[in-house]
NUKOLLO-586600 format. One record per atom (N, C-alpha, C, O): residue number from 0; residue in one letter; chain; atom name; x, y, z. Coordinates in steps of 0.1 Angstrom, whole numbers, plus 5000, padded with zeros to 4 digits. Example, Ala and Ser with C-alpha at 12.3 -4.5 7.8 and 13.67 -1.06 7.14 Angstrom:
2
+-----+--------+--------+-------+------+------+------+
! num ! residu ! chaine ! atome !    x !    y !    z !
+-----+--------+--------+-------+------+------+------+
!   0 !      A !      A !     N ! 5132 ! 4943 ! 5078 !
!   0 !      A !      A !    CA ! 5123 ! 4955 ! 5078 !
!   0 !      A !      A !     C ! 5132 ! 4967 ! 5078 !
!   0 !      A !      A !     O ! 5142 ! 4967 ! 5085 !
!   1 !      S !      A !     N ! 5128 ! 4978 ! 5071 !
!   1 !      S !      A !    CA ! 5137 ! 4989 ! 5071 !
!   1 !      S !      A !     C ! 5129 ! 5000 ! 5079 !
!   1 !      S !      A !     O ! 5134 ! 5011 ! 5080 !
+-----+--------+--------+-------+------+------+------+
REM end
This chain:
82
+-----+--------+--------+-------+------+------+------+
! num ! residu ! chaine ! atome !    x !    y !    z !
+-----+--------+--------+-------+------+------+------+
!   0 !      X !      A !     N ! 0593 ! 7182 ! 1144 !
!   0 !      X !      A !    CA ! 0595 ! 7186 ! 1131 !
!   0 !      X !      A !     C ! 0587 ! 7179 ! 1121 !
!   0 !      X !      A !     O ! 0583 ! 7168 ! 1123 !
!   1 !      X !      A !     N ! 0586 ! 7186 ! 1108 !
!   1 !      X !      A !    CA ! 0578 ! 7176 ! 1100 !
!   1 !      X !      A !     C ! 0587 ! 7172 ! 1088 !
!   1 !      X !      A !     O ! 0596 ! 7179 ! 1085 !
!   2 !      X !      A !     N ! 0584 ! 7159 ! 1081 !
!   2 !      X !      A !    CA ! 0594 ! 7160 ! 1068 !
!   2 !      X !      A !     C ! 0579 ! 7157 ! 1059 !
!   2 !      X !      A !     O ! 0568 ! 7155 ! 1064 !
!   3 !      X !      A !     N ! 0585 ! 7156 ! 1041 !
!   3 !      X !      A !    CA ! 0580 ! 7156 ! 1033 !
!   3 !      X !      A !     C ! 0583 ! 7144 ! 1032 !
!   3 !      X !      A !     O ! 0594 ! 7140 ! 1035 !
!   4 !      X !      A !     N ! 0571 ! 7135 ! 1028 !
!   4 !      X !      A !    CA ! 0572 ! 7119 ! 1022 !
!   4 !      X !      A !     C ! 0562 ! 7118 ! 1009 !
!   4 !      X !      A !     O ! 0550 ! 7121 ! 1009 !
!   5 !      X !      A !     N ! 0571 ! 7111 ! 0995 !
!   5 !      X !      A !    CA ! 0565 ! 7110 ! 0987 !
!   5 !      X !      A !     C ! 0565 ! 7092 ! 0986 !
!   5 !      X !      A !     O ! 0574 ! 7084 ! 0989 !
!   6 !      X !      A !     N ! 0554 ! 7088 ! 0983 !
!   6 !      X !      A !    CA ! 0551 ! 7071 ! 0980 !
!   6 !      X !      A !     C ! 0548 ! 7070 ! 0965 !
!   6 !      X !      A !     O ! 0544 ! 7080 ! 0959 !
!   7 !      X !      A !     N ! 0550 ! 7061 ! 0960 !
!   7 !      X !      A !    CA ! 0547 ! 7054 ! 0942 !
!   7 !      X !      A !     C ! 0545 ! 7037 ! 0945 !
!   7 !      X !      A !     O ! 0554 ! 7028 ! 0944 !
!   8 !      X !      A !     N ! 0526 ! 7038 ! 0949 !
!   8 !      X !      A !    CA ! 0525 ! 7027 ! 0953 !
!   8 !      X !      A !     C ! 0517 ! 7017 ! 0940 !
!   8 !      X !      A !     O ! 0512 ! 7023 ! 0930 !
!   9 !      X !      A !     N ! 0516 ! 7001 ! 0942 !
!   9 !      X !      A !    CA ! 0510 ! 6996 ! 0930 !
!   9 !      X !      A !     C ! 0503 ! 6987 ! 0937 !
!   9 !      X !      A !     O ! 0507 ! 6980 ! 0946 !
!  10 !      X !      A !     N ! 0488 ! 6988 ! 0930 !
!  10 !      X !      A !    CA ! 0477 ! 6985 ! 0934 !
!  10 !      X !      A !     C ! 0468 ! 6977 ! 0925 !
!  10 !      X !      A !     O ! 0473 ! 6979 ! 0914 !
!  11 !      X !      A !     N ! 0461 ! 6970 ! 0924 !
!  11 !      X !      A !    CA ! 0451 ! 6970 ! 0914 !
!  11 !      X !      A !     C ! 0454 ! 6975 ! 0902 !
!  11 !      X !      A !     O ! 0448 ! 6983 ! 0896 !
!  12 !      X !      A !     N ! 0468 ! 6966 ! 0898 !
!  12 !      X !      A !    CA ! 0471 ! 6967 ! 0887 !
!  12 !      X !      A !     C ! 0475 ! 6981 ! 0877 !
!  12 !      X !      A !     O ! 0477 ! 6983 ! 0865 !
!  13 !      X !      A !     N ! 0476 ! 6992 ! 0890 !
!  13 !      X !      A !    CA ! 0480 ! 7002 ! 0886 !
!  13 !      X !      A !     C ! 0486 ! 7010 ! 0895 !
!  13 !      X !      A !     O ! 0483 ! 7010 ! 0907 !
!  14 !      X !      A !     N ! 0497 ! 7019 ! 0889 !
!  14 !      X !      A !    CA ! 0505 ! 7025 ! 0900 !
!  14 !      X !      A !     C ! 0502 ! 7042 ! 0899 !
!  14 !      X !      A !     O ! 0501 ! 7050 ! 0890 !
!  15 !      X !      A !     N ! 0498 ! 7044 ! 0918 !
!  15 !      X !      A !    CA ! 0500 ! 7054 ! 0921 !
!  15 !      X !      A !     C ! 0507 ! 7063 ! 0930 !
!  15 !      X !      A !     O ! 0514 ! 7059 ! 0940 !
!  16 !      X !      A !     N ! 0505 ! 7077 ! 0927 !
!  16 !      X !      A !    CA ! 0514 ! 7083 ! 0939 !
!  16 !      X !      A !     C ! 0503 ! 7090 ! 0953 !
!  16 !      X !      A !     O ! 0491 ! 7090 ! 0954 !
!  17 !      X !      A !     N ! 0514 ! 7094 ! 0960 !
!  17 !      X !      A !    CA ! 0505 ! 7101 ! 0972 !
!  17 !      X !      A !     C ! 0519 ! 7108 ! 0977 !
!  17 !      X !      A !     O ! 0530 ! 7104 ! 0975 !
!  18 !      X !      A !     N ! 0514 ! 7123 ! 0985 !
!  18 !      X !      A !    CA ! 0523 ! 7130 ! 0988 !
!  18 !      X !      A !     C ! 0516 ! 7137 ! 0998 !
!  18 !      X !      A !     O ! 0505 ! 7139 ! 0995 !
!  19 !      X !      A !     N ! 0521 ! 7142 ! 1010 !
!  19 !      X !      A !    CA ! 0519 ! 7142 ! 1025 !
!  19 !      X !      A !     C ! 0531 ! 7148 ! 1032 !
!  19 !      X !      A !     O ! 0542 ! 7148 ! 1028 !
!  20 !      X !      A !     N ! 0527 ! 7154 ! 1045 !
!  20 !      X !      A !    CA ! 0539 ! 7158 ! 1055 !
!  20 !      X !      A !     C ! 0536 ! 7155 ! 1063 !
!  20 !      X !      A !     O ! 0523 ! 7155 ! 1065 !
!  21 !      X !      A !     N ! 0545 ! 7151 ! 1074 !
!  21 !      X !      A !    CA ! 0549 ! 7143 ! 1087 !
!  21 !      X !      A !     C ! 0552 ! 7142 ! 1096 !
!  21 !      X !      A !     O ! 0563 ! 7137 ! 1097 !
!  22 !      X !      A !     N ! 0544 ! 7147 ! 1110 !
!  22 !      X !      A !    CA ! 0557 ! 7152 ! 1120 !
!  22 !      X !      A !     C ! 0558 ! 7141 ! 1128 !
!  22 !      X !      A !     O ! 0550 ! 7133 ! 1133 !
!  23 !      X !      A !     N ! 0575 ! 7143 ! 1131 !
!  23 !      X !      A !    CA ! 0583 ! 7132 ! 1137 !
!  23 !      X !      A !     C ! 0593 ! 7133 ! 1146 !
!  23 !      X !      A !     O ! 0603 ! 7137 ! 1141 !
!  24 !      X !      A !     N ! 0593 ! 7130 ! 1158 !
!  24 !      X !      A !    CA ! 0603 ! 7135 ! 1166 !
!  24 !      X !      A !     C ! 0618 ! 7136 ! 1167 !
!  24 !      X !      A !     O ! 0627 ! 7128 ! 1165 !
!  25 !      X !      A !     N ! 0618 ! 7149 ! 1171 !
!  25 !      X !      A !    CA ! 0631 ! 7157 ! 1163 !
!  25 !      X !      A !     C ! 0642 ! 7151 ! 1167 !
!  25 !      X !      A !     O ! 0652 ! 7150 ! 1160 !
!  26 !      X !      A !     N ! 0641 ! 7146 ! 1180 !
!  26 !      X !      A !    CA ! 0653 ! 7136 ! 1189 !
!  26 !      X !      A !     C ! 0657 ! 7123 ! 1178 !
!  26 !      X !      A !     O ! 0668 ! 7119 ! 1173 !
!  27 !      X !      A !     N ! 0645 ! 7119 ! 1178 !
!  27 !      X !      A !    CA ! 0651 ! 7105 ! 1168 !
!  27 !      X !      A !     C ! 0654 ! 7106 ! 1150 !
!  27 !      X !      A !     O ! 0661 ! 7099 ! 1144 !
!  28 !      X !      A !     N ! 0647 ! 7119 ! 1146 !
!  28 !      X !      A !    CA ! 0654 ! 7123 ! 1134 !
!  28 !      X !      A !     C ! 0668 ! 7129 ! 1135 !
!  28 !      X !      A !     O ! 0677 ! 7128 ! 1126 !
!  29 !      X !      A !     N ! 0669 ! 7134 ! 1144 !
!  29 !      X !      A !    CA ! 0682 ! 7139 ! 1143 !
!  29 !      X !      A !     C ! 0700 ! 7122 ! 1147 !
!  29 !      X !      A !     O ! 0712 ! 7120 ! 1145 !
!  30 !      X !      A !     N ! 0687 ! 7116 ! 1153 !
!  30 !      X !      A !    CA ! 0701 ! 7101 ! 1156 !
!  30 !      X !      A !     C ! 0701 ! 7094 ! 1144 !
!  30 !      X !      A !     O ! 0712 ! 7090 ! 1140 !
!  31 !      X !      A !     N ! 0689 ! 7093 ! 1136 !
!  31 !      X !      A !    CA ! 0685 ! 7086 ! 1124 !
!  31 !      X !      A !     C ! 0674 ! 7089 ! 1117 !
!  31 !      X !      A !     O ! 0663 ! 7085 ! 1121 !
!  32 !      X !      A !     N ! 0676 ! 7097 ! 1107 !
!  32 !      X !      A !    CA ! 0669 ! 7103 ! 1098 !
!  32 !      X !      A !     C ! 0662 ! 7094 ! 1088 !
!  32 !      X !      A !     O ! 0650 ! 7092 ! 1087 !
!  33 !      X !      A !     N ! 0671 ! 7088 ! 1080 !
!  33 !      X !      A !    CA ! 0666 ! 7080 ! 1076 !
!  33 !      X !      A !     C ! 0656 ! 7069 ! 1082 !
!  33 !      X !      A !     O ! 0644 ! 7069 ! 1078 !
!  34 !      X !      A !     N ! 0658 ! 7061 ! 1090 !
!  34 !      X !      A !    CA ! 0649 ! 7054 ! 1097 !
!  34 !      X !      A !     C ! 0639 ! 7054 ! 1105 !
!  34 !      X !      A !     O ! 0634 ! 7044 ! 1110 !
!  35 !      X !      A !     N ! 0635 ! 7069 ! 1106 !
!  35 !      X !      A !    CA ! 0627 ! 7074 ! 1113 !
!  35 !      X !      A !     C ! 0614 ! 7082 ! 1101 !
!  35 !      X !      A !     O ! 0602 ! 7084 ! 1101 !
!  36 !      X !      A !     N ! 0623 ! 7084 ! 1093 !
!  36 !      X !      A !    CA ! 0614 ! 7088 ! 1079 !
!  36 !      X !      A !     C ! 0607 ! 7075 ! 1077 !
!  36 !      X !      A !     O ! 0595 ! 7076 ! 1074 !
!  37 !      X !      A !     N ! 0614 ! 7061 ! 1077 !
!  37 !      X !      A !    CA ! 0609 ! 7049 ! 1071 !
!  37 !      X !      A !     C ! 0600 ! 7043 ! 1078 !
!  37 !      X !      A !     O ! 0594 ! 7034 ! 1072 !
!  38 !      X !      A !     N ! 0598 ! 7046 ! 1091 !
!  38 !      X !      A !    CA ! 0591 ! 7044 ! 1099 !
!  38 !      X !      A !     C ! 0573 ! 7051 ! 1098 !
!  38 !      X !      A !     O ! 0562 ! 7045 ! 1096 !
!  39 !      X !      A !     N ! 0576 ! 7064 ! 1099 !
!  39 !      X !      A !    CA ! 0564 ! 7072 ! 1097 !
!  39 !      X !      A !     C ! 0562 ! 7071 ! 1082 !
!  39 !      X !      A !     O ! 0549 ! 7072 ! 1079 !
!  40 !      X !      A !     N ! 0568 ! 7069 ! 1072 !
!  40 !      X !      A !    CA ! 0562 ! 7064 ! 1056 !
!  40 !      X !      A !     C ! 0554 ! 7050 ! 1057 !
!  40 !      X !      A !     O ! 0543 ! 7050 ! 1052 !
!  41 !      X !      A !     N ! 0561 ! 7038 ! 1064 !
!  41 !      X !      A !    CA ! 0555 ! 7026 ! 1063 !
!  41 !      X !      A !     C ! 0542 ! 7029 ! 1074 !
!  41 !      X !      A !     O ! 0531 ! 7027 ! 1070 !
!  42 !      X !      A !     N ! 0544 ! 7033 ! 1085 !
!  42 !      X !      A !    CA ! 0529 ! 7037 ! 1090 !
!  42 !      X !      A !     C ! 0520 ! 7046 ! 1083 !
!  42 !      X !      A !     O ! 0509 ! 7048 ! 1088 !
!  43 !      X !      A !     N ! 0523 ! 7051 ! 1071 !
!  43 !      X !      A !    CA ! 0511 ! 7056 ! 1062 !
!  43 !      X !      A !     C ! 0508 ! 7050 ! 1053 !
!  43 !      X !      A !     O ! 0497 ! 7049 ! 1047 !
!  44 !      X !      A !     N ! 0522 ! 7042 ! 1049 !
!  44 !      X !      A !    CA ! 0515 ! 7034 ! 1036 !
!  44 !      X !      A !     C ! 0504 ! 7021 ! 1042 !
!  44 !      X !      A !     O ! 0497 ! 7014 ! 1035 !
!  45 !      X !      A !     N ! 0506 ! 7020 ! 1055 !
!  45 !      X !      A !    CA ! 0494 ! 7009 ! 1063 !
!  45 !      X !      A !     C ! 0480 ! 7015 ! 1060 !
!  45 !      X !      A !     O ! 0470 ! 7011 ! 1055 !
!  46 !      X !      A !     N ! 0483 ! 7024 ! 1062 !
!  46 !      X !      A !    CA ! 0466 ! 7033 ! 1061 !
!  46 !      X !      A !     C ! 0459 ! 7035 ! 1049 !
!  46 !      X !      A !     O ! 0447 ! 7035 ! 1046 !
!  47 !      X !      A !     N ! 0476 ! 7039 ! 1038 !
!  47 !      X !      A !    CA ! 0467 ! 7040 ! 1025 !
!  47 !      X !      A !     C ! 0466 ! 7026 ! 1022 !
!  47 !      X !      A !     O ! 0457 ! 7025 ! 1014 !
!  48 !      X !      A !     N ! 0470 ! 7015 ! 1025 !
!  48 !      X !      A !    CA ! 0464 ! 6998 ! 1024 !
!  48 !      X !      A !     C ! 0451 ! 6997 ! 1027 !
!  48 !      X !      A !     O ! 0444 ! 6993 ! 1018 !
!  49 !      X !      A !     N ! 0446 ! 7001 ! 1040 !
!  49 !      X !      A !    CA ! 0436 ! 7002 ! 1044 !
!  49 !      X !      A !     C ! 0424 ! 7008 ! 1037 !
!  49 !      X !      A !     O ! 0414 ! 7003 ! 1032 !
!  50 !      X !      A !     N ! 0428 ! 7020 ! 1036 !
!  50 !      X !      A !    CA ! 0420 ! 7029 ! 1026 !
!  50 !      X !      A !     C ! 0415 ! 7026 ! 1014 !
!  50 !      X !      A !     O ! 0403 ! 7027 ! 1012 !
!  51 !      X !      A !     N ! 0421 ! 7022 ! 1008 !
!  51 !      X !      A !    CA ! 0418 ! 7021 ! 0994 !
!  51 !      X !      A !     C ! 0418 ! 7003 ! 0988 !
!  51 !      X !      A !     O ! 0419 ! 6998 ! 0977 !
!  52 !      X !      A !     N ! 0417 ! 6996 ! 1003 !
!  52 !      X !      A !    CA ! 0410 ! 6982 ! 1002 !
!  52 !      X !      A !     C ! 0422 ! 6977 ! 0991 !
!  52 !      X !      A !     O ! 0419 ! 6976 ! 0980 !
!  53 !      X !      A !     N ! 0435 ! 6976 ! 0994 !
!  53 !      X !      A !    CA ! 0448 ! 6970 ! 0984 !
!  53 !      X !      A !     C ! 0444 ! 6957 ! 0983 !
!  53 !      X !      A !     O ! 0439 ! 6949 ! 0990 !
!  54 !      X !      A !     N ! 0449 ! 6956 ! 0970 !
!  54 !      X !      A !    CA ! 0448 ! 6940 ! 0964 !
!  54 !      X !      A !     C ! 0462 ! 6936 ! 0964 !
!  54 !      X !      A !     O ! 0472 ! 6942 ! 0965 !
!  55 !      X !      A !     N ! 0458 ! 6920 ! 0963 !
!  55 !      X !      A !    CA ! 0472 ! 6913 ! 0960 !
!  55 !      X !      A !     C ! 0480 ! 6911 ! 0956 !
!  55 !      X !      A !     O ! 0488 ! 6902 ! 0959 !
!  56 !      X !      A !     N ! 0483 ! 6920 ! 0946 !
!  56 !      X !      A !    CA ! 0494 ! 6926 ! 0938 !
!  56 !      X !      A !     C ! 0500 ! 6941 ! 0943 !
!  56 !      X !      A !     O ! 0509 ! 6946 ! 0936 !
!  57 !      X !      A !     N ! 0496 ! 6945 ! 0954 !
!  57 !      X !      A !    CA ! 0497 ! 6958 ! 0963 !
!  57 !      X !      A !     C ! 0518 ! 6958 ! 0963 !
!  57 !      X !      A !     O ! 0524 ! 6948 ! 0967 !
!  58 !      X !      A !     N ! 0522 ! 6967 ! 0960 !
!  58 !      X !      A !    CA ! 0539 ! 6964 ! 0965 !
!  58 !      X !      A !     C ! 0538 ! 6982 ! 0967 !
!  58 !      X !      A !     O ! 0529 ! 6990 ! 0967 !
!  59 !      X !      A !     N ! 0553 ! 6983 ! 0970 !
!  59 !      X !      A !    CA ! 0556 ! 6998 ! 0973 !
!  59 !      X !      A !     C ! 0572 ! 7000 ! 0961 !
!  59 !      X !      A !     O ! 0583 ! 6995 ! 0961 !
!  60 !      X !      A !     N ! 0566 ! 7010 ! 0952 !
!  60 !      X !      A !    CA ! 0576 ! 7010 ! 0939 !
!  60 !      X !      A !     C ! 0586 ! 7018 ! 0941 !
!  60 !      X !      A !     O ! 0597 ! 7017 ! 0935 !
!  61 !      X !      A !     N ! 0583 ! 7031 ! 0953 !
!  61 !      X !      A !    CA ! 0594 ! 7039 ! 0955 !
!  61 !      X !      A !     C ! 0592 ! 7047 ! 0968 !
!  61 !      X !      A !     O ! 0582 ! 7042 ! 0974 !
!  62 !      X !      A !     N ! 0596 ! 7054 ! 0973 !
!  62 !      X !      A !    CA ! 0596 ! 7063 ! 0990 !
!  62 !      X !      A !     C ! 0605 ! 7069 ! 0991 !
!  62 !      X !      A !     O ! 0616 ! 7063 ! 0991 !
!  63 !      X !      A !     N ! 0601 ! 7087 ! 0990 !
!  63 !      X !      A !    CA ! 0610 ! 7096 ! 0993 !
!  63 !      X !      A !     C ! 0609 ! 7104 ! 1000 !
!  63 !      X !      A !     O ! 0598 ! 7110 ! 0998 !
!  64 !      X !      A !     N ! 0616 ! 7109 ! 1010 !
!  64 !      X !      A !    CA ! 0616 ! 7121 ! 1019 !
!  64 !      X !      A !     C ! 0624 ! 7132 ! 1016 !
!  64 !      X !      A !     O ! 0635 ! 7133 ! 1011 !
!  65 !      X !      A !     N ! 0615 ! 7143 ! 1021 !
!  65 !      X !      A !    CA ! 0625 ! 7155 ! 1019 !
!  65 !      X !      A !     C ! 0635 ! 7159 ! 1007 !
!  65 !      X !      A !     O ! 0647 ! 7164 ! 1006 !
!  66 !      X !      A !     N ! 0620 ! 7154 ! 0996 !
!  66 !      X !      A !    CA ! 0630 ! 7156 ! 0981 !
!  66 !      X !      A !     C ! 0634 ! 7148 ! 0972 !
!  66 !      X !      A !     O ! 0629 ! 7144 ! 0961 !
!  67 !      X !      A !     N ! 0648 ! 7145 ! 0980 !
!  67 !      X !      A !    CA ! 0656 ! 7133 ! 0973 !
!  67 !      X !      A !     C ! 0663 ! 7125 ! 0981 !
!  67 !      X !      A !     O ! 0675 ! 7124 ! 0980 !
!  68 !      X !      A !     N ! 0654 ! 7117 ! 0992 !
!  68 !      X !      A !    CA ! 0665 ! 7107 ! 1000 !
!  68 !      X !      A !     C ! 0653 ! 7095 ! 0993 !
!  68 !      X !      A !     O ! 0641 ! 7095 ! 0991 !
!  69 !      X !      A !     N ! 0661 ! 7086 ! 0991 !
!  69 !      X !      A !    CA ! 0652 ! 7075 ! 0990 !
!  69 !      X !      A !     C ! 0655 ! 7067 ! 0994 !
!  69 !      X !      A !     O ! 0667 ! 7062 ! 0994 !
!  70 !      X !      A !     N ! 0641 ! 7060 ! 1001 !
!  70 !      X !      A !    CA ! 0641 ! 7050 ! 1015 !
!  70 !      X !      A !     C ! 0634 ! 7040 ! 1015 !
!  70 !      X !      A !     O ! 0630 ! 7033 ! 1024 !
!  71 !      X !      A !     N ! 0631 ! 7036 ! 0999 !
!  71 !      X !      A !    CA ! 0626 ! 7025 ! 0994 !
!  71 !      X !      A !     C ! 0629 ! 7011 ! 1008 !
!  71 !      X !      A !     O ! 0622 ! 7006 ! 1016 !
!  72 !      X !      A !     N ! 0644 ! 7010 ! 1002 !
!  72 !      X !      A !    CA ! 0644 ! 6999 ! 1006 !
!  72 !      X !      A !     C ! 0644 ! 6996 ! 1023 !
!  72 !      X !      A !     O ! 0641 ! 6985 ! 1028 !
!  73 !      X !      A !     N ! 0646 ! 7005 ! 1028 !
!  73 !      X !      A !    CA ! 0641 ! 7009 ! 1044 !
!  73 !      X !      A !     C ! 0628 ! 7007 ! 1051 !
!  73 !      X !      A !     O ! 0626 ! 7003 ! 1062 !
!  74 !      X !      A !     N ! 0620 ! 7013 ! 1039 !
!  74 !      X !      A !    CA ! 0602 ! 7012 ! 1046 !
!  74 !      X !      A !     C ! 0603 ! 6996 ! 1039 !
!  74 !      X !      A !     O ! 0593 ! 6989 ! 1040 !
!  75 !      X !      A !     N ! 0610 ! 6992 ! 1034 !
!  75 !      X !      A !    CA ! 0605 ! 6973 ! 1032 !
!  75 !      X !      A !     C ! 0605 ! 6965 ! 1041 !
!  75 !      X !      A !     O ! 0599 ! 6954 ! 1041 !
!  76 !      X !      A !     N ! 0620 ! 6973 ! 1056 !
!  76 !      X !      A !    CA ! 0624 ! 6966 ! 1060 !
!  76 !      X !      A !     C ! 0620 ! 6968 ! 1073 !
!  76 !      X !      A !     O ! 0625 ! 6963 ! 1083 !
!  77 !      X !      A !     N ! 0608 ! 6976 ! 1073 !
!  77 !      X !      A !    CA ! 0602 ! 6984 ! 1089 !
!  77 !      X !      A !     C ! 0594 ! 6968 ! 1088 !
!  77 !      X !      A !     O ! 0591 ! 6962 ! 1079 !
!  78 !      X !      A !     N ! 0592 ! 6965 ! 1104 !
!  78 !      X !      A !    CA ! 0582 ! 6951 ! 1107 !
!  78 !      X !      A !     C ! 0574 ! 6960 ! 1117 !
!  78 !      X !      A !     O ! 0576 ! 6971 ! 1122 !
!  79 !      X !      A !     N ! 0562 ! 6947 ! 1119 !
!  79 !      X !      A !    CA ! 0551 ! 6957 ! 1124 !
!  79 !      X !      A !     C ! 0554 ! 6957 ! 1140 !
!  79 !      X !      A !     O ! 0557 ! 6945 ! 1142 !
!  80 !      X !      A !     N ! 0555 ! 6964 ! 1155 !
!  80 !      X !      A !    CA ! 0559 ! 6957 ! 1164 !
!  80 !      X !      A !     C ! 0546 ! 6953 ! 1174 !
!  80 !      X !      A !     O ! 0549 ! 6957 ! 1185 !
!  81 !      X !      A !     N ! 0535 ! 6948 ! 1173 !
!  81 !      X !      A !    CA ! 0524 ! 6948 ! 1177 !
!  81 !      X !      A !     C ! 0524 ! 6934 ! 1181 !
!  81 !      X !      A !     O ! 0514 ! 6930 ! 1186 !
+-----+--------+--------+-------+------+------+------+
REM end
């Protein structure tokens, strides 16, 4: 299945947005939605890190799925498992 994920990230002294969809497996969305959304959000916000060469003032201001859930504080608490 896919969900909608909105980010409001801050960079280089200035804050932006980015918006995208997701597909995520339906088994573990359906045991935890939430946490599975925060998962596939923090694995994009790695890339838009990457991408756009983030500076040291880089944070994550907000994360929403599917509208209106917000999982701010969830993709803070995703760690990397590598």
């Amino acid at each position: 299945m896919n969900i909608n994920i909105k980010v409001y990230l801050h960079s280089k002294g200035t804050r932006f947005f980015q918006s995208g969809s997701f597909a995520v497996m339906n088994s573990d969305f359906k045991k935890d939605p939430d946490w599975t959304a925060a998962i596939a959000a923090y694995e994009w916000i790695q890339q838009i890190k990457v991408k756009f060469a983030a500076s040291d003032d880089f944070r994550i201001d907000e994360v929403i799925y599917n509208e209106d859930n917000d999982i701010t504080e969830l993709v803070k608490k995703v760690k990397p498992t590598f």
